[in-house]
ROSENU-625762 format. One record per residue (C-alpha): residue number from 1; x, y, z. Coordinates in nm, 3 decimals, padded with zeros to 5 digits. Each point is the difference from the previous one (the first is absolute). Example, Ala and Ser with C-alpha at 12.3 -4.5 7.8 and 13.67 -1.06 7.14 Angstrom:
nr/east/north/up
1/01.230/-00.450/00.780
2/00.137/00.344/-00.066
This chain:
nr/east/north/up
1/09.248/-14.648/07.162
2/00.117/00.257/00.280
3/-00.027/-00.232/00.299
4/00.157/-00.318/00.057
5/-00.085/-00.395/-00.096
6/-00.071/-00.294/00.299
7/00.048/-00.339/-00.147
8/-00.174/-00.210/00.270
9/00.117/-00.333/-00.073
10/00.321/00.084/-00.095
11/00.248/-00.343/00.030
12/-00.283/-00.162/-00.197
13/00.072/-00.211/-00.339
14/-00.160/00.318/-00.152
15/00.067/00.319/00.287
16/00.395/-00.088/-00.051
17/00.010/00.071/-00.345
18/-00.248/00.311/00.007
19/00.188/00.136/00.256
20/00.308/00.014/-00.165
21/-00.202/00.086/-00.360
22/-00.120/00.309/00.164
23/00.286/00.130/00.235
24/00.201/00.002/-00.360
25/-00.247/00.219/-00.132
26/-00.108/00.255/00.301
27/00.311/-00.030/00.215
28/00.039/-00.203/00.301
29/-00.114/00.222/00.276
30/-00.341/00.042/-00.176
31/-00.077/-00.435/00.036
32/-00.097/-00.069/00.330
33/00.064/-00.397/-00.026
34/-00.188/-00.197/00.293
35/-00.091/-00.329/00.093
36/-00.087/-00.184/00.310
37/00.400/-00.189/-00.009
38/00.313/00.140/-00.147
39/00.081/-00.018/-00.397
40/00.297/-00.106/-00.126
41/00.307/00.177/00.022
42/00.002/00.164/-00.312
43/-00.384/00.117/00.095
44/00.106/00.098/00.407
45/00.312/00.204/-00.125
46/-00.196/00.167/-00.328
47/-00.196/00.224/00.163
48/-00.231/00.102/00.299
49/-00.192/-00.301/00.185
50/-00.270/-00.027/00.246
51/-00.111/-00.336/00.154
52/-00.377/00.007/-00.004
53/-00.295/-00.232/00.012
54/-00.207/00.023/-00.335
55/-00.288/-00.021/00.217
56/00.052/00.241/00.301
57/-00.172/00.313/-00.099
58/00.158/00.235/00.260
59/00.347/-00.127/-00.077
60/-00.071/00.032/-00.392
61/-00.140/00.293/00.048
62/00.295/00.172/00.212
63/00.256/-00.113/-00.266
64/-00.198/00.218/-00.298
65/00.002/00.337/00.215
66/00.386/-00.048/00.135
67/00.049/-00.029/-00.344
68/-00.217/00.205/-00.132
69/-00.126/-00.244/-00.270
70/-00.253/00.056/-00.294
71/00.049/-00.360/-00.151
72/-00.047/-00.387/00.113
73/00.048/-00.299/-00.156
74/-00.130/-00.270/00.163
75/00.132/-00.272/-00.053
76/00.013/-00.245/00.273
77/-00.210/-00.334/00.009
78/-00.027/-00.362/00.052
79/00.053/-00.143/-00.307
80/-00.246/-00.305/-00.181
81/00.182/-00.299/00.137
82/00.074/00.088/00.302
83/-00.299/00.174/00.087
84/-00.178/-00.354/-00.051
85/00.165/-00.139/00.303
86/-00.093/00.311/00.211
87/-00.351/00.149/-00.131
88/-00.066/00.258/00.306
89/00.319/00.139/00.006
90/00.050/00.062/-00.378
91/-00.377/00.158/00.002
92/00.054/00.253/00.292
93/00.362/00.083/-00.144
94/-00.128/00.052/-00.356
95/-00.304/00.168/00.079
96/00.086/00.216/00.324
97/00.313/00.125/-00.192
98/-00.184/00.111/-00.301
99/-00.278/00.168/00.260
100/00.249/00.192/00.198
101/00.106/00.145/-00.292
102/-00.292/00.069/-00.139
103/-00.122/00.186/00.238
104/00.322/00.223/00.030
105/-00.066/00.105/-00.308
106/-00.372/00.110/00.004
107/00.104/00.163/00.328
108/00.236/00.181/-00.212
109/00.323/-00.118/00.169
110/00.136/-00.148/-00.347
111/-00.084/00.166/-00.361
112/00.020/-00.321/-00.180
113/00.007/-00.414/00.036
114/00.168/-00.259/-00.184
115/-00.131/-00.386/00.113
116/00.038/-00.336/-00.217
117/-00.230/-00.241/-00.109
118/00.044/-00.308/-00.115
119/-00.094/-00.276/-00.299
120/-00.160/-00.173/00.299
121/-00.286/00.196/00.009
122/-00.117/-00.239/-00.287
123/-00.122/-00.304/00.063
124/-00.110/-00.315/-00.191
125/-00.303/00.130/-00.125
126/00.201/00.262/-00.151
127/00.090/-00.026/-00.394
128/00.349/-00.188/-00.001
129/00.134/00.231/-00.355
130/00.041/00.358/00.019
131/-00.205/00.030/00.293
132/-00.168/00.376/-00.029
133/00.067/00.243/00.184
134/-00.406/-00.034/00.083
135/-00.100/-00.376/00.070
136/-00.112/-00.256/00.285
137/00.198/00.018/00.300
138/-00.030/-00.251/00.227
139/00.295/-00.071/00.166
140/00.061/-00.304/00.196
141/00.312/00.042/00.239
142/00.069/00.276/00.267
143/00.209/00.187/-00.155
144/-00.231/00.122/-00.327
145/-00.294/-00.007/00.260
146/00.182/00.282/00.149
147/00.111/00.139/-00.312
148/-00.365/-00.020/-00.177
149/-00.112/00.198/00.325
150/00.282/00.251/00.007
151/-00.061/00.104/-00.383
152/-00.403/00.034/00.090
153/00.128/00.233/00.293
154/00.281/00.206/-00.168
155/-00.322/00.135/-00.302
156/-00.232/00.051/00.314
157/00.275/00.199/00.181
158/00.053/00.183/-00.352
159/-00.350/00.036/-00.079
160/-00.190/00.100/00.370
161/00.353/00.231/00.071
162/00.236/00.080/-00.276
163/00.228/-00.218/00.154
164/00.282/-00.010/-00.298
165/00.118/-00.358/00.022
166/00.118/-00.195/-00.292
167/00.058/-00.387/-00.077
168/00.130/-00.302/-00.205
169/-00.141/-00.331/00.054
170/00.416/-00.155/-00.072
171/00.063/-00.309/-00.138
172/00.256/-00.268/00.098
173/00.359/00.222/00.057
174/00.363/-00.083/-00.074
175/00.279/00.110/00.159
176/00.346/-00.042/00.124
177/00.025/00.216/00.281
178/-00.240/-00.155/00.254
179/-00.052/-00.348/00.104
180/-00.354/-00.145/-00.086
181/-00.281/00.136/00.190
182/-00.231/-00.259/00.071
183/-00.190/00.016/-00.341
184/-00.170/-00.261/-00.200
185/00.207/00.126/-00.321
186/00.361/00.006/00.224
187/00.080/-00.327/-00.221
188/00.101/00.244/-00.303
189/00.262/00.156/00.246
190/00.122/-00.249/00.174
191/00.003/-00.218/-00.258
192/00.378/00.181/-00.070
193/00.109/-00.036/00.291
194/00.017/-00.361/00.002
195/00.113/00.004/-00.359
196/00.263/00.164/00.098
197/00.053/-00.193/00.346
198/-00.105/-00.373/-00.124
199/-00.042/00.007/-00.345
200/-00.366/-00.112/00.083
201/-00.307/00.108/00.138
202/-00.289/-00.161/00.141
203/-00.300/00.212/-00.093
204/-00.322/00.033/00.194
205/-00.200/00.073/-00.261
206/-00.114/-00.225/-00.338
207/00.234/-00.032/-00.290
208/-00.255/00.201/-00.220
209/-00.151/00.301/00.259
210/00.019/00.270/-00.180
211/-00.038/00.346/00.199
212/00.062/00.354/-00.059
213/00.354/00.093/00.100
214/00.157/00.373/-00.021
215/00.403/00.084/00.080
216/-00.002/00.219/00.275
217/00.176/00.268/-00.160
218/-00.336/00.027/-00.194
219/-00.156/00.026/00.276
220/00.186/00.238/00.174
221/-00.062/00.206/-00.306
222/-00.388/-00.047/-00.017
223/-00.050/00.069/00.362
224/00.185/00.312/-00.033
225/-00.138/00.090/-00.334
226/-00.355/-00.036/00.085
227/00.084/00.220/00.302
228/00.079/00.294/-00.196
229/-00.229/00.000/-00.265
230/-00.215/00.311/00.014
231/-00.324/-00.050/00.224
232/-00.249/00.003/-00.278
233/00.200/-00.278/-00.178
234/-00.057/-00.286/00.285
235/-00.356/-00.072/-00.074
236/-00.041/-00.322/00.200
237/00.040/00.038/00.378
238/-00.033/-00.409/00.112
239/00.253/-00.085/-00.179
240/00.156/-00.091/-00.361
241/00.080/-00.259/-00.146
242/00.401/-00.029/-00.095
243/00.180/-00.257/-00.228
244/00.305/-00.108/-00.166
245/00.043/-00.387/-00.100
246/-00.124/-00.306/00.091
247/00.146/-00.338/00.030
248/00.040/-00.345/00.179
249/00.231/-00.126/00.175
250/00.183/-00.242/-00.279
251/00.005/00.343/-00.215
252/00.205/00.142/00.297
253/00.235/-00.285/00.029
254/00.046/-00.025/-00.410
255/00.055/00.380/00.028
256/00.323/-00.106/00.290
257/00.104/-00.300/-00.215
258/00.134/00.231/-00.251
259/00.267/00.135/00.213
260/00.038/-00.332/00.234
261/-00.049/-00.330/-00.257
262/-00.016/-00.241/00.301
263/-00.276/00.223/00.202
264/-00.275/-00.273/00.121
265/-00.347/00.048/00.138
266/-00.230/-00.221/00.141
267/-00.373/00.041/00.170
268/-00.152/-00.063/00.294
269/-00.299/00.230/00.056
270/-00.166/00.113/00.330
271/-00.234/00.209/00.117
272/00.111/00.269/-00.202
273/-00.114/-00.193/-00.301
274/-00.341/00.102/00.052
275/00.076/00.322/00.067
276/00.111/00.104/-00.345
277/-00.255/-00.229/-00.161
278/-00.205/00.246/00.147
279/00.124/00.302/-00.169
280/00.033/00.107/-00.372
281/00.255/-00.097/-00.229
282/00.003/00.328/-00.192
283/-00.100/00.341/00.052
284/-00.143/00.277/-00.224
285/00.139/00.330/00.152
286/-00.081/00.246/-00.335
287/-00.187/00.245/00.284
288/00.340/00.100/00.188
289/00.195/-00.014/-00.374
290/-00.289/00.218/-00.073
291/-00.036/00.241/00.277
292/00.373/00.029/00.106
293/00.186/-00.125/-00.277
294/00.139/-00.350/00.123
295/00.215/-00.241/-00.110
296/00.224/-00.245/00.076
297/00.353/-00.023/-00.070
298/00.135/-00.385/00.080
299/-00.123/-00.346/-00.166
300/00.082/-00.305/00.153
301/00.353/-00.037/-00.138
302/00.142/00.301/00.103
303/-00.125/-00.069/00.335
304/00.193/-00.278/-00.007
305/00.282/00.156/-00.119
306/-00.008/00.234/00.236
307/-00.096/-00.201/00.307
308/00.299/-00.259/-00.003
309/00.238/00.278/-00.113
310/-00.083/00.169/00.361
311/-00.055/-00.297/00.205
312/00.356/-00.198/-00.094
313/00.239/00.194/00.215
314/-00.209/-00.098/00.274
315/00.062/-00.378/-00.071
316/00.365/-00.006/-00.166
């Protein structure tokens, strides 16, 4: 890489972490952080940042040559449950972002994309247990609409202009850093927070949902590996699958019990509920293990282990 990196999307559940991930690696000055607020401290004093609007072309496209930048990752959205309560505006976010992009790069502004998909482009037509990599897809909220429609997009760009833009359809993240996002899998991060706060938590979802979750340090690491494998290596261009575990939400709370004996959950389900009945409960990701050598790193316990480590100092 001889130019530099935007993260657009930056203070995102995701962007924060990246950001950090890949200022360690290439040096500060080379991660243009931006989002369309301020970060954190941590992320405002870590390196440069630009307040932008994921969807204002001109403004995007002034921050690349300032910068002089070769590489975006995209990563701002509206998230599933949120984007439920306001359709339009997740749809033109998602889908103008990924657009103006897009089209910076097959105007040869940018040398190569990174944007994330989602388990939500599966729907419930899909196969529930290690969903392929090719399978229905008929999603049924906003958010994998827009996803679905992004991945058919990112191959066309690839295939009709050599766009080089590269993908992972994530599953449900963990992570200590950021507060939940607004996703129908949040429960499995917040649900330490209020261990930790209340000793109980009163989940959204069923007692036995089971989803694909991922620690974000994984990830970090799979966006970041797929990004450097060699050109020839990333052989699908929509987007690829990527797992790690599944579980449900009394697994998670089993999983805290270990460490806090008088942990309690209870269940009141919502709209969300249908939401992940919608998507798979496990995912068969051999294509990126084969083509760029992933793997995950964390199971469920040391998650756990990890996550209420980090997150007591914040509640004594």
């Amino acid at each position: 890489m001889n130019g530099r990196i935007l993260i657009i999307g930056a203070c995102g559940q995701i962007g924060t972490e990246l950001t950090v991930a890949l200022r360690e690696r290439f040096g500060a000055e080379r991660v243009i952080a931006s989002d369309i607020r301020n970060g954190n401290e941590a992320l405002m004093a870590s390196g440069p940042f630009e307040i932008a609007d994921a969807m204002d072309y001109r403004a995007i496209e002034d921050i690349i040559y300032r910068h002089k930048v070769d590489t975006v990752y995209l990563m701002a959205a509206m998230l599933s449950a949120v984007a439920e309560r306001f359709p339009k505006k997740a749809w033109d976010l998602n889908m103008n972002s990924l657009f103006n992009i897009l089209n910076l790069a097959k105007e040869g502004k940018i040398e190569k994309v990174f944007w994330p998909s989602s388990i939500a482009v599966f729907g419930p037509s899909t196969p529930k247990q290690d969903t392929p990599q090719q399978t229905i897809m008929e999603p049924t909220t906003v958010y994998g609409i827009s996803k679905q429609t992004g991945e058919r997009w990112c191959e066309y760009y690839h295939k009709k202009y050599g766009v080089d833009v590269r993908s992972v359809r994530y599953p449900g993240l963990i992570s200590y850093t950021t507060e939940p996002g607004g996703g129908t899998t949040d429960y499995a991060v917040d649900i330490y927070h209020r261990a930790l706060k209340h000793k109980h938590y009163r989940c959204f979802l069923k007692a036995d949902t089971v989803l694909p979750m991922m620690y974000m340090e994984d990830a970090i690491r799979a966006t970041i590996s797929i990004m450097d494998a060699d050109d020839v290596d990333v052989k699908i261009r929509s987007s690829y699958n990527l797992a790690a575990i599944s579980f449900d939400p009394e697994a998670s709370a089993a999983s805290i019990r270990k460490h806090m004996p008088d942990f309690d959950i209870s269940y009141a389900p919502d709209f969300r509920q249908e939401i992940a009945d919608s998507w798979p409960q496990s995912i068969d990701d051999s294509q990126a293990r084969k083509d760029w050598g992933w793997k995950h790193n964390f199971d469920l316990n040391e998650i756990t282990s990890v996550m209420l480590k980090n997150l007591k100092p914040q509640y004594g």
